[in-house]
C-alpha positions as CSV (number, residue, x, y, z in Angstrom):
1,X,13.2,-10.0,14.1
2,X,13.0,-6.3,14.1
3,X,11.4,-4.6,11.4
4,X,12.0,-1.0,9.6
5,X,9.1,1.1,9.8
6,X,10.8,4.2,8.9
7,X,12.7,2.3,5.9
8,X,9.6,1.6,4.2
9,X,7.6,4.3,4.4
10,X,9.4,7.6,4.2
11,X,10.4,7.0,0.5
12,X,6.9,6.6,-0.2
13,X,5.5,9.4,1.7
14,X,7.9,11.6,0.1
15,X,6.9,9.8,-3.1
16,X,3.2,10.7,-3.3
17,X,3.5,14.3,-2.1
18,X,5.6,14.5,-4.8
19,X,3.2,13.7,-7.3
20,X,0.8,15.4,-5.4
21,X,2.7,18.3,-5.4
22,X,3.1,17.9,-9.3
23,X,-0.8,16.9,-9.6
24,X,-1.6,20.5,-7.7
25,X,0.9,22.5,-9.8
26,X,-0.4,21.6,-12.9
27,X,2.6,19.7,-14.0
28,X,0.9,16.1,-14.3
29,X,-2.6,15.1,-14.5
30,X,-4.4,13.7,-11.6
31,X,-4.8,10.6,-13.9
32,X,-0.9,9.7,-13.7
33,X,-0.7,10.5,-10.0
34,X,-3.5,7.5,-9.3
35,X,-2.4,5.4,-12.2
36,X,0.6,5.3,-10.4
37,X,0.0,5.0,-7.1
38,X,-2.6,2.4,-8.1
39,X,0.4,0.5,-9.5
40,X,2.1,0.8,-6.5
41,X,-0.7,-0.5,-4.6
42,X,-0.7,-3.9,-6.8
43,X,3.0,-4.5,-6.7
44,X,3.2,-4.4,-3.1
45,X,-0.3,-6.4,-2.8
46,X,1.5,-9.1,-4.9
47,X,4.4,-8.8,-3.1
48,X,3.3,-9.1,0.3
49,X,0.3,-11.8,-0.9
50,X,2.8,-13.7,-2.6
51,X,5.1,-13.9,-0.2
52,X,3.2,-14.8,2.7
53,X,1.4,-17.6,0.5
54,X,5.0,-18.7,0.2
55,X,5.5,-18.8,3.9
56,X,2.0,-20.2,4.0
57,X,2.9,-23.4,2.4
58,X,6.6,-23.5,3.4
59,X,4.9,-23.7,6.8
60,X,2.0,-26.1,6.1
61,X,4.7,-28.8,4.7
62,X,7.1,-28.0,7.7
63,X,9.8,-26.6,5.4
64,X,12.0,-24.5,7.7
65,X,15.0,-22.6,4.7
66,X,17.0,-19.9,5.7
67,X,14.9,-18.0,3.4
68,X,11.7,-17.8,5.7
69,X,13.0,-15.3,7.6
70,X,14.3,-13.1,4.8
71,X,10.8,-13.9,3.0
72,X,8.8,-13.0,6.4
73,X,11.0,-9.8,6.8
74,X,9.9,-8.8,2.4
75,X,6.3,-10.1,3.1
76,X,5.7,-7.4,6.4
77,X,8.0,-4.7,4.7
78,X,5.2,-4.9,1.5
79,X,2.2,-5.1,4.0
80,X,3.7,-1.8,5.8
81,X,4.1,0.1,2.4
82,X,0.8,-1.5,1.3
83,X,-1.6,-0.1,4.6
84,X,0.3,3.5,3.8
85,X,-0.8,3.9,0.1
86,X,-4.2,2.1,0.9
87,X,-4.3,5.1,2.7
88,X,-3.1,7.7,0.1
89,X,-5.5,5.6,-2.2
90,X,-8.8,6.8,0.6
91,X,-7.5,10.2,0.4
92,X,-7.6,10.0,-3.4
93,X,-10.8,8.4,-4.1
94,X,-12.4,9.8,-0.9
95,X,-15.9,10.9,-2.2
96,X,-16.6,7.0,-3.7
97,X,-14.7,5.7,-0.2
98,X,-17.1,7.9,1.9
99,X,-20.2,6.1,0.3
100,X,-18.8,2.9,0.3
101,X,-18.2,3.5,4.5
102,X,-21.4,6.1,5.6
103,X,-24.5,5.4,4.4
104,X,-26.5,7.6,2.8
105,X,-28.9,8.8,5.3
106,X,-26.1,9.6,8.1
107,X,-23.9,11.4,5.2
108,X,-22.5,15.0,6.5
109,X,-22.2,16.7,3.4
110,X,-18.6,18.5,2.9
């Protein structure tokens, strides 16, 4: 099966330096930019963890549908749009990411 790579994540690129743009500009407040990219990270974690705990059990009783592959394609589609804004969501909440990663003795301050 050949996934989209490009599908998937352009939109959403575009997406958050949208609102980022906006955020910067003074358009929205920085509290709507996360609040919504925060939302997008829990529908595509319930996506993607729902789906693959339906694949999960579809393949623990042996059920082979023609929707596993359509449900495999979804589940890696979600997990590709879920890695990307995990990432925005670092960038966004760097400073409590950076102590959660560095400890504080080997900290370079920025």
């Amino acid at each position: 099966m050949i996934y989209d790579v490009l599908i998937p994540t352009v939109p959403f690129i575009a997406g958050y330096l949208g609102t980022y743009t906006l955020y910067k500009g003074g358009i929205i407040k920085r509290n709507l930019h996360v609040n919504l990219w925060n939302f997008i990270i829990g529908a595509a974690f319930l996506i993607s963890g729902i789906g693959g705990f339906i694949l999960l059990i579809l393949m623990a009783v042996g059920i082979k549908s023609p929707l596993n592959p359509q449900l495999l394609y979804w589940h890696v589609e979600a997990g590709l749009t879920l890695t990307l804004v995990t990432v925005f969501h670092f960038r966004d909440y760097w400073k409590s990411t950076k102590k959660l990663f560095f400890p504080k003795s080997r900290r370079v301050k920025t």
